[in-house]
Each structure stands twice: as structure tokens, then as C-alpha cells.
C-alpha positions as CSV (number, residue, x, y, z in Angstrom):
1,X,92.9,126.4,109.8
2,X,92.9,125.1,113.4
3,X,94.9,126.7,116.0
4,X,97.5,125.7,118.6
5,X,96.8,122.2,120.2
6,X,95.7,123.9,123.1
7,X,93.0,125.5,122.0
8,X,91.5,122.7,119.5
9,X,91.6,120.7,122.7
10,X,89.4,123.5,124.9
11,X,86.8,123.5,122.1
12,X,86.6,119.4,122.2
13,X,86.0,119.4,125.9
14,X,83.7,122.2,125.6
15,X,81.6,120.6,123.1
16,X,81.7,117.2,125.4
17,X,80.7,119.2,128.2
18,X,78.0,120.2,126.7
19,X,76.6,117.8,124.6
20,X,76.8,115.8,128.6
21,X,75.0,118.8,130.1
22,X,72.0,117.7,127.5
23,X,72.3,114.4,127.9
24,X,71.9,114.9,131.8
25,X,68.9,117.0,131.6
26,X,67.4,114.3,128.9
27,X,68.5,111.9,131.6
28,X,66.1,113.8,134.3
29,X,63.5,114.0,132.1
30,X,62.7,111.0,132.0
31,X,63.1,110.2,135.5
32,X,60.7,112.8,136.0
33,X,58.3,111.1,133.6
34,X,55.4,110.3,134.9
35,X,52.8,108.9,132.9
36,X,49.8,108.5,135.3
37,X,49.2,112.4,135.1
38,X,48.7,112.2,130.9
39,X,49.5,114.8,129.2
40,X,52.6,117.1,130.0
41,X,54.3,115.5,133.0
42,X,57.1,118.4,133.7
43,X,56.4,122.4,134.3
44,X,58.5,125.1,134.9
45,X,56.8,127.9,136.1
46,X,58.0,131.6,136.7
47,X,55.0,132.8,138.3
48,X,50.6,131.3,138.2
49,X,50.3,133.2,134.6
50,X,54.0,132.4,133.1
51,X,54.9,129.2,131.9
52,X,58.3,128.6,130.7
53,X,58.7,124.7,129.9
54,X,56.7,122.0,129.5
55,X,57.8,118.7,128.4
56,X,55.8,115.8,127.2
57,X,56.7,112.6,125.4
58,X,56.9,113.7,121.8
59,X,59.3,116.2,123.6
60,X,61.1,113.9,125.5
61,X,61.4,111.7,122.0
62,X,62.6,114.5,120.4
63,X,65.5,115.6,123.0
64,X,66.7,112.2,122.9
65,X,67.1,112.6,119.1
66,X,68.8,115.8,119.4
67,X,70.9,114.4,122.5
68,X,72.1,111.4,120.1
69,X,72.4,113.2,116.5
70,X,75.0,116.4,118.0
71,X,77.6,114.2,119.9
72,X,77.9,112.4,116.9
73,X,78.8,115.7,114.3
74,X,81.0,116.7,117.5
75,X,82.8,113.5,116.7
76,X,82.5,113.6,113.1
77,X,83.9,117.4,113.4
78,X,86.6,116.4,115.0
79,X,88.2,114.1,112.4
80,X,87.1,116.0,109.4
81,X,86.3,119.6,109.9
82,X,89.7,122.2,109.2
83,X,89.1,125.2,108.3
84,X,87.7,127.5,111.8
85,X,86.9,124.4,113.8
86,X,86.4,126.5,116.7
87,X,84.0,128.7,114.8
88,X,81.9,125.9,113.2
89,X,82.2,124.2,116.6
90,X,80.4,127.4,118.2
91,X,77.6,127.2,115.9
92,X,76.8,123.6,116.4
93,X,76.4,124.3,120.1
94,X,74.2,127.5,119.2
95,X,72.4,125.3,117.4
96,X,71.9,122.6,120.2
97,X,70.9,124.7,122.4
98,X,67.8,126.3,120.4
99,X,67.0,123.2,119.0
100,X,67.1,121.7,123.0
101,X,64.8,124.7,124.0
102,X,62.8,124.7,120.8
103,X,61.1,121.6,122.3
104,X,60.6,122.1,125.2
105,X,58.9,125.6,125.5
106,X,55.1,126.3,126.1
107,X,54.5,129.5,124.4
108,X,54.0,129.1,120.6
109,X,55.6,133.2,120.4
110,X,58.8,132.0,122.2
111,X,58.7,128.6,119.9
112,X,58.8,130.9,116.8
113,X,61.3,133.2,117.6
114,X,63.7,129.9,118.5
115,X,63.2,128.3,114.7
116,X,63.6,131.5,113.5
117,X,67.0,131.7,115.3
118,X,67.7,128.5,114.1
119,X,68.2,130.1,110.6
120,X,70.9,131.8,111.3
121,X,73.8,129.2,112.6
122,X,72.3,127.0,109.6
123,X,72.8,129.7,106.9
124,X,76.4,130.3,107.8
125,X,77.3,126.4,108.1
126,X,75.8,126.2,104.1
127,X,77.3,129.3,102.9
128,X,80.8,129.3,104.5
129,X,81.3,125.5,105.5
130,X,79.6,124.3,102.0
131,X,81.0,121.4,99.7
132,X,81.0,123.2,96.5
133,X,80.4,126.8,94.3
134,X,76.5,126.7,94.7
135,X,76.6,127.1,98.7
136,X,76.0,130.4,98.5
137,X,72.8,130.1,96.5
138,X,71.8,127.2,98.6
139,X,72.1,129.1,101.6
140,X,70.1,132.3,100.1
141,X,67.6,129.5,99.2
142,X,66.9,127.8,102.6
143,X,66.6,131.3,104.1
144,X,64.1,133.1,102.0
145,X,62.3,130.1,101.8
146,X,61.9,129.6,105.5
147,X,61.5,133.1,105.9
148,X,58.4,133.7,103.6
149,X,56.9,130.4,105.1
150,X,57.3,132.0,108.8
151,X,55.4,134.8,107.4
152,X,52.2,132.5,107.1
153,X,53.1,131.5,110.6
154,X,53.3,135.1,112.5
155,X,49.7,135.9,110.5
156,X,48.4,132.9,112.2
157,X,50.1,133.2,115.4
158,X,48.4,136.8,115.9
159,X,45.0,135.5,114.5
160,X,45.0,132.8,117.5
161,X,46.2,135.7,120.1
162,X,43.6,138.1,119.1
163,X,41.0,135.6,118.8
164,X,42.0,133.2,122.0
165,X,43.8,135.5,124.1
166,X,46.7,133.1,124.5
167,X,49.9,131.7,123.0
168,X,50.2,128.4,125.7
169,X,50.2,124.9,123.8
170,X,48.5,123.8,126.6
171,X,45.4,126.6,126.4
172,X,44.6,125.6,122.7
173,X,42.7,122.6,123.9
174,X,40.3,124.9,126.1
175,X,40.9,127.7,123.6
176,X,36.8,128.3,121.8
177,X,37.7,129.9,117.8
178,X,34.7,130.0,115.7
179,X,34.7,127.7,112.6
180,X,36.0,130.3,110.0
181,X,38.9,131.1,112.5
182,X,39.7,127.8,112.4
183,X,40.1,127.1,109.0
184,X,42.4,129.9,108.4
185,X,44.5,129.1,111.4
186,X,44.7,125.4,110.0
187,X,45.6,126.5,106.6
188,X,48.1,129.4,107.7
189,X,49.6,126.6,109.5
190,X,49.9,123.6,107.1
191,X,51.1,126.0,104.7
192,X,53.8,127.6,106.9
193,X,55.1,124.1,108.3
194,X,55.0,122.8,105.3
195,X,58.0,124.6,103.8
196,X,60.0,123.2,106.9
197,X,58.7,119.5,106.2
198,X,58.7,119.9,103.3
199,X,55.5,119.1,100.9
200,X,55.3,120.4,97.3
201,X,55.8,122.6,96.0
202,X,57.4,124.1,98.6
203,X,60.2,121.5,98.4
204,X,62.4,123.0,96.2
205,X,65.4,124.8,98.5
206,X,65.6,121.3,100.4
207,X,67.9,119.0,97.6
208,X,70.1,122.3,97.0
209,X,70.9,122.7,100.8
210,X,71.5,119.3,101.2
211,X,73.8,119.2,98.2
212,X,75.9,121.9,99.5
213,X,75.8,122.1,103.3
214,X,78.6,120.1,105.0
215,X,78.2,116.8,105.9
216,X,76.7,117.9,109.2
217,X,75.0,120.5,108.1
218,X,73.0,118.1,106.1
219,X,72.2,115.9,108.8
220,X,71.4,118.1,111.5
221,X,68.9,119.2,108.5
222,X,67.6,115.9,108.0
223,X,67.4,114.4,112.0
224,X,66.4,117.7,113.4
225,X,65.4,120.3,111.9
226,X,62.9,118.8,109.5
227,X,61.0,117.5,112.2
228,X,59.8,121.1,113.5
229,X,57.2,121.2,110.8
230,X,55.1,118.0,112.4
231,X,56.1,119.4,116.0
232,X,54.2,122.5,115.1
233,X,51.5,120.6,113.6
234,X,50.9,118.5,116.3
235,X,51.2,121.4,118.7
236,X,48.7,123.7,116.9
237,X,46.9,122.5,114.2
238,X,46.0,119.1,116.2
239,X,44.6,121.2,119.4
240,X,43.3,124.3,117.4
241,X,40.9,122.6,115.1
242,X,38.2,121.0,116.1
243,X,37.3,117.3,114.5
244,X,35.1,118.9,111.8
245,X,37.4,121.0,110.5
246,X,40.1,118.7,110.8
247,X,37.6,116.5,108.6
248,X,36.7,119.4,106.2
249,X,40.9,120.5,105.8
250,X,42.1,116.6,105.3
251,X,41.3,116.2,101.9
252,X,43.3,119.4,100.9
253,X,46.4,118.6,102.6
254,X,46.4,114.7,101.7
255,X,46.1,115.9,98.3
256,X,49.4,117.7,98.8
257,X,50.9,114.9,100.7
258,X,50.3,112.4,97.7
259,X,51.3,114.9,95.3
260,X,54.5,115.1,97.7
261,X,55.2,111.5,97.5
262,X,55.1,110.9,94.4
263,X,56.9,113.6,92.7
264,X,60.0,113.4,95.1
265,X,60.3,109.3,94.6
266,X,59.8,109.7,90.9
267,X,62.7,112.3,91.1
268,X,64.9,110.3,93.9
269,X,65.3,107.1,90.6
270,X,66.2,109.8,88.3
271,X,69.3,111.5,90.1
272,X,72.8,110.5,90.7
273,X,74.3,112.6,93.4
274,X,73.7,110.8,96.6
275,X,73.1,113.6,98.3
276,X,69.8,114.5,96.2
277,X,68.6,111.2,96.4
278,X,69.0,111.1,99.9
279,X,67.2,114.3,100.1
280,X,64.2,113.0,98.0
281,X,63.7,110.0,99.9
282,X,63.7,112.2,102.8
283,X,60.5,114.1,101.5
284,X,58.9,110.9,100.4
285,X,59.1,109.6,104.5
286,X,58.2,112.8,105.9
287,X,55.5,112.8,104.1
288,X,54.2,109.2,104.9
289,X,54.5,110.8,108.1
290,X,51.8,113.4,107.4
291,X,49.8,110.8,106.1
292,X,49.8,109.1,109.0
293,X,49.1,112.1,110.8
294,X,46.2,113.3,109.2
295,X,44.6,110.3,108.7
296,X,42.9,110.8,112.1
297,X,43.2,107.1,113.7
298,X,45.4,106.1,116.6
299,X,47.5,103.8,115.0
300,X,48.5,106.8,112.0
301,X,48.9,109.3,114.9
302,X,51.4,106.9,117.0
303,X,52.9,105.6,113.6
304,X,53.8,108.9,112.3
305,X,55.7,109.9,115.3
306,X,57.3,106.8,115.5
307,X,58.4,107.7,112.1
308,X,59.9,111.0,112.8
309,X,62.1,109.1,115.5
310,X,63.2,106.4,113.0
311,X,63.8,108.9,109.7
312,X,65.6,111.2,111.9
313,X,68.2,107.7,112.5
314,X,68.2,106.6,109.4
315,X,68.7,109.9,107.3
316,X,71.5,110.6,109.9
317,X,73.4,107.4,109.1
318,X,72.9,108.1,105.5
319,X,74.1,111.5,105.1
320,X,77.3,110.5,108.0
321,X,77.8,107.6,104.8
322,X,77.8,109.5,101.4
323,X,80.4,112.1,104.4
324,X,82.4,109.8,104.5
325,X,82.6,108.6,101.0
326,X,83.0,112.1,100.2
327,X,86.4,112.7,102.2
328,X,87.6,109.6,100.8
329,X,87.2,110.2,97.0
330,X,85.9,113.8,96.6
331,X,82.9,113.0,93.9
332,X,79.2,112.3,95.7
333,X,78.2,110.9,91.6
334,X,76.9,107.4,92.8
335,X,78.4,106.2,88.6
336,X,81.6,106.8,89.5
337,X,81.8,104.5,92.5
338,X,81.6,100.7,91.9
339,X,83.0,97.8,94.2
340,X,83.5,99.1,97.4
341,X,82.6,95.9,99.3
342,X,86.2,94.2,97.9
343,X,88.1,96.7,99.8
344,X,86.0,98.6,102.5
345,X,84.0,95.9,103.9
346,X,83.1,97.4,107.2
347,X,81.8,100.7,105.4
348,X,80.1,98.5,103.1
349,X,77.9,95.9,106.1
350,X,77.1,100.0,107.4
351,X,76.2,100.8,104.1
352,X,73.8,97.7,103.4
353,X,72.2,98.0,107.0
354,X,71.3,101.9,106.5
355,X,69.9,101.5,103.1
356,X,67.9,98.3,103.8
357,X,66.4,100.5,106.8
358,X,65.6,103.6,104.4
359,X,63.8,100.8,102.4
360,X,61.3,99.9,105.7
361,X,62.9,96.1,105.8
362,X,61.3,94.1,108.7
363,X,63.6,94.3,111.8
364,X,64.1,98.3,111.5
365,X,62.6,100.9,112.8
366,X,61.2,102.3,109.6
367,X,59.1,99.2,108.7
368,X,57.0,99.8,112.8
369,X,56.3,103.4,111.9
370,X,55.7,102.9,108.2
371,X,53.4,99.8,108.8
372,X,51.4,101.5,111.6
373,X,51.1,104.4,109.1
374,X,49.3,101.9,106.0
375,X,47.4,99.8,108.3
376,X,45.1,102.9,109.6
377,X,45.4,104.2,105.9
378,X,43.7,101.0,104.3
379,X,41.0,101.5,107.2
380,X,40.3,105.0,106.3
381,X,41.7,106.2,102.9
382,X,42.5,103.1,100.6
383,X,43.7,104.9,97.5
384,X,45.9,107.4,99.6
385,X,47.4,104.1,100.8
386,X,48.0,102.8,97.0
387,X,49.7,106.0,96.4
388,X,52.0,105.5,99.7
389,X,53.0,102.0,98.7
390,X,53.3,103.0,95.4
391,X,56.4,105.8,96.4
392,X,57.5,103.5,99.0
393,X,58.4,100.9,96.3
394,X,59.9,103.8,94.3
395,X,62.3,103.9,97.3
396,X,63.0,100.8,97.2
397,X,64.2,100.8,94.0
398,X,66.4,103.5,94.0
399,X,67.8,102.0,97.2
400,X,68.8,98.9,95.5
401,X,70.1,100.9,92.7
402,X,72.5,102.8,94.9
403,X,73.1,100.0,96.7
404,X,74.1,97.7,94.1
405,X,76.0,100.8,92.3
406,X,78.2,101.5,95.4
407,X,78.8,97.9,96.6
408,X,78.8,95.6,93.9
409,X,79.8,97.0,90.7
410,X,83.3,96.5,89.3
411,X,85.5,99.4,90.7
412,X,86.7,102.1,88.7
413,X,90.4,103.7,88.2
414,X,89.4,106.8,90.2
415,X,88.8,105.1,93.7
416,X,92.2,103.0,93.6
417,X,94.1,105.9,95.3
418,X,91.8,106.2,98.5
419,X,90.5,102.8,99.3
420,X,90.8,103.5,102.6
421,X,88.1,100.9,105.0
422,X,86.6,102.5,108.3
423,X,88.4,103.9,111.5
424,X,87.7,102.8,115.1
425,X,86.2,106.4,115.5
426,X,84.2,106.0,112.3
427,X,82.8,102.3,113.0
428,X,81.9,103.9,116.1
429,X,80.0,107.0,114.4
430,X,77.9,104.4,112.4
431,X,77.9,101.8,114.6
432,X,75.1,104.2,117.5
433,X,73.3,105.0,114.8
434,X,72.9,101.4,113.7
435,X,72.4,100.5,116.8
436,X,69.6,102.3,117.5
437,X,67.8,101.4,114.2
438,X,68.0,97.7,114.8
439,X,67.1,98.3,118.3
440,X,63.9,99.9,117.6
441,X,63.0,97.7,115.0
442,X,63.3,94.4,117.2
443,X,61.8,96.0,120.5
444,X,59.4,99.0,119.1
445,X,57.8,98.9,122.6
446,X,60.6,100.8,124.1
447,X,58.7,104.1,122.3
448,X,55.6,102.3,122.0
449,X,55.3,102.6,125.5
450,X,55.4,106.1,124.9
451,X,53.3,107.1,122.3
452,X,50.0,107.0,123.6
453,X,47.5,109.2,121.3
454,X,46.5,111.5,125.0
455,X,50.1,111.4,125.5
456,X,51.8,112.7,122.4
457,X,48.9,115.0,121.1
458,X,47.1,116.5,124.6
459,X,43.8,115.1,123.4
């Protein structure tokens, strides 16, 4: 349980303090920014030959996700968290902080020792902070998962040392790998990210860990770290591999990106627990992401980024949702829920907003990063797009479902007890993250402005 007043109050302004301390340094970042210069705008440098940081725009998108998405669990934390709050408190800061320094580092070795620290504050906030009696498999299952996926990535990591002589993001552009070289570092890779995306079949630890991992847990999982799998794409595979075998590897990993979509929307209409079918829909955007990425045309490069920005929103709002929902009434079954509009009707405009986002409605910031992501598609791989559109409508169905489930049905006997609407403190949880997603979706030049294909990538 929480201790003494006193000392619940030092860990609040010690997670404030920090979670400021980041929001500072995003702060100077971008005053910093300089976009004449292209490319990586801000270096810190130890000596000539050691580079510590180096910060770009996808980086600087990226810390203002992580600078948004932790002050929120902080706050959520606060009203809902109870048993060692100052311990689960101390791993979300341990987590900030390597996530903060994940993207900003230059040296590929340094950026796989930080994810692979990551899995340690995340397996302990599944197994001990977890909702139900599967957290403990859950937790073994996002960890051996992520481990034997790393292993792909040390193999590849050495090949590029031994064959490049250097681990700098910034030297892979220069770096000279034969063709063969470069088709095993490109596969090593895909294959290694994509248990952290993640693409089938290598999906399978990702519904269970969301199902058990507190409600934070889940959507530090969803808004962060899912996103390290395109980081590392973009850093390596991107700069690594030359245009010919980037064009000789993209029909093997579109294959497993439409394979990816629509297997996890087909299984998003068949669950029930809002948690699973929030996970599945999160497989089925990351994955329109890849499209995007791999596609090879500016507009799928600068849409699939935007993407990552807007699902890491969305998914966030979500999973804070079905949280709260769950502290209310204790069941996460979307069938036993019904009504909810008659008697919470500020969770319920939250509730609408969030899903119509998930579903890429016009006027969110899905539907710019989505619609960037189809229009190169239909230029350059028309069925791949058929398939896309195909799981995106699967999504929107299910959204509906849920939606119409949750809101609109006729409530049942089990919810009479808790009908309790929103808090200021809640409203206020929701209401950045809303904010954000309408924000983006009526003024997408405010990251447009950003995302420049020379920028983003280094090419």
C-alpha cells in the first residue's frame, strides 16, 4: 500500500520534476532546430571520434511523444495506482529516461543496449502490477519474445561492424557493404524489429501483454515502445541498403505486412475483451505504417511517420479509456457493458472522439497519415493498397461495434453500482490527448513542416 502522506507526496513532485526536466530539454530541442543544415541539426560530441547524441526530427517527433504520453500515467498513477506506488513510480521514470535517451543516441551498440534495458522495468510492471492470473505468463512472453528477436539484431549489428567499421547512424550513409552483406543485414533487421512492431507471426506475445499489463503499462507499450521497431528501421535498414536491395527485399516484407493486416483485423471483429481488440487494431496501423514505409515514395515515407505520431495518440487515449472503465466496473468484456452515454456522458463524447479517430475519420490525425500512406500505395503497389483498405474497413467495423456496444446499448444490472461519469483530473487525462488528435488532424502542417524525406531518413 502507499505510505505516509509524506512520502506519496516526495514521489509526486519527483515524478513532476522530472517529467519537466524532459519537457525542458524537448523544449531546447527545438529551439535548437535548425532546418537549413538537413539532416541532424544537434550533436554532442565527447571528443572528434565519439559521438554521443544526435537529434533529428523523427527524434525530436518522438521526444515530444514520450514528453506527452509519461506525465499523463504520472497523473493517471496518481488516482489509481495502490499497491508500491513509490515502486511502480520508480520504474516509470526508469523507463523515461531510456526511452528519452533511446532516441536520441548515435551509436546503434549504445541504442541496443537501451531497448534491451527497456525490458526490464516493462517485465516487472506486467508481472507484478498485472490486471489478472495470466501476468505472469504474459510477462515471460513479452521477454523471451523480445529477447530471441534481439538475437537477430546483435548478429546484424556485428555483421555491419566487421564489415563497415562503424556503429554511427550517421556513417551508414557513407558506409560501402557489398550486395550479399546487405541483404542479410536487411533481413537480420526486418526480422529482429519486427517482433517489436510487431508483424506476423511474430505478433503473438503482444494481445497477452496488453491484456495483462496495467493500464499504463499497456499504453506506454502502445505510444512508445512499439515505435522502436520503425525507429530502427529507418535508422538502419533505410541507410544500410542501397535502392536495389531495398527493391529486391520489398516484396518479402510487404508480403508479411499484408499478411499482418489482415490476420490481426480479421481477429480484432472476433474478440470481446477491449483490450485485445485494441491491441489488434494496433498491429493492423503499425503495419500500414510499414507499408507506407517500404513503399519507397515520399509521400509513404512522410505518411508513415506521421502515422507513428498519431497511433501513438490514439492508442494512448484508447487504452487510458477501457483503464478507466476497468476501475469503474472491474470486467474489460465489451458484452457486458451497454448504455453508458445515459449516465457518463462526458466519458462517452471521449469515447466517440477516440474511436472515430482509430477509424481514420477526416479531421484526425489518423486519416493525414493513413491517406498519405494509400495515395503513394495506389501509385506504386495497387493490390497492396486493396489489401490496406480492405483491413482498414475491418477496423472500422469493429470500431462501430464497440462503439455502439459500450455507448448505445441498453445497460445491464452489473454497471448500476458504479455509474460513476468523469473527474476534473480524468477529463483532463483525455482531454490532451484529444486535443492533440484533433489538432493534428485540422493543421497536419504543424509536423508536416517537419517531415521532409532528407530530414527524417538522412537521405
Amino acid at each position: 500500500m502507499i505510505g505516509s502522506s509524506t512520502n506519496y507526496n516526495n514521489v509526486l513532485i519527483v515524478c513532476l520534476v522530472f517529467s519537466g526536466v524532459v519537457l525542458v530539454l524537448v523544449g531546447l530541442f527545438v529551439y535548437f532546430y535548425d532546418k537549413v543544415q538537413g539532416g541532424c541539426y544537434l550533436y554532442l560530441r565527447l571528443n572528434d571520434n565519439l559521438r554521443v547524441i544526435c537529434i533529428d526530427d523523427l527524434s525530436l517527433l518522438l521526444l515530444f511523444l514520450t514528453s506527452l504520453i509519461f506525465p499523463l500515467c504520472f497523473l493517471y498513477n496518481l488516482l489509481y495506482v495502490k499497491f508500491a506506488f513509490k515502486y511502480y513510480t520508480f520504474l516509470l521514470i526508469v523507463l523515461e529516461f531510456l526511452i528519452f535517451f533511446c532516441f536520441i543516441v548515435d551509436n546503434l551498440l549504445i541504442f541496443y543496449f537501451l531497448f534491451e534495458a527497456l525490458l526490464f522495468p516493462m517485465f516487472l510492471l506486467i508481472g507484478l502490477w498485472g490486471s489478472r492470473g495470466r501476468k505472469i505468463h504474459a510477462a515471460f512472453q513479452f521477454f523471451f519474445f523480445t529477447i530471441a528477436s534481439s538475437i537477430l539484431l546483435l548478429i546484424g549489428i556485428s555483421l555491419i561492424y566487421y564489415k563497415g567499421g562503424s556503429l554511427y547512424f550517421d556513417d551508414f550513409k557513407y558506409m560501402w557493404l557489398d550486395e550479399r552483406t546487405q541483404l542479410v543485414v536487411g533481413i537480420l533487421f526486418f526480422f529482429g524489429f519486427a517482433a517489436k512492431i510487431p508483424v506476423f507471426p511474430l505478433h503473438i506475445w503482444l494481445p497477452e501483454a496488453h491484456v495483462e499489463a496495467p493500464t499504463v503499462g499497456s499504453v506506454i507499450l502502445a505510444a512508445l515502445l512499439l515505435k522502436f521497431g520503425f525507429y530502427g528501421m529507418v535508422r538502419i535498414i533505410f541507410l544500410v541498403c542501397d535502392s536495389n536491395v531495398l527493391l529486391i527485399l520489398r516484396p518479402i516484407f510487404l508480403t508479411f505486412c499484408c499478411i499482418s493486416l489482415v490476420y490481426s483485423a480479421a481477429c480484432a471483429v472476433r474478440q470481446i475483451d477491449l483490450k485485445k481488440i485494441i491491441a489488434y487494431s494496433s498491429v493492423v496501423h503499425m503495419n500500414v505504417a510499414l507499408l507506407g514505409f517500404f513503399v519507397s515514395f515520399q509521400g509513404g515515407l512522410v505518411g508513415a511517420t506521421y502515422l507513428m505520431i498519431s497511433h501513438g495518440l490514439i492508442s494512448g487515449a484508447m487504452f487510458f479509456c477501457v483503464g478507466l472503465l476497468y476501475e469503474r466496473f472491474h470486467i474489460r468484456n465489451c458484452m457486458y457493458f451497454g448504455g453508458l452515454v445515459q449516465y457518463m456522458p462526458l466519458f462517452s463524447v471521449f469515447f466517440f472522439i477516440v474511436m472515430f479517430s482509430n477509424m481514420s475519420l477526416p479531421g484526425t490525425c489518423n486519416f493525414i497519415g493513413e491517406i498519405l500512406v494509400f495515395i503513394s500505395l495506389f501509385c506504386n503497389g495497387f493490390f497492396v493498397m486493396l489489401l490496406g483498405l480492405m483491413s482498414v474497413v475491418l477496423v472500422a467495423v469493429f470500431c462501430l461495434a464497440v462503439l455502439s456496444r459500450i455507448i448505445f446499448y441498453q445497460i445491464t444490472g452489473l454497471l448500476y453500482s458504479n455509474l460513476i461519469d468523469l473527474t476534473f483530473v480524468e477529463c483532463l487525462l483525455l482531454f490532451v490527448l484529444v486535443f492533440y488528435i484533433v489538432l493534428f488532424g485540422l493543421m497536419p502542417n504543424l509536423l508536416l513542416g517537419l517531415l521532409d524525406v532528407g530530414f527524417v531518413f538522412r537521405i
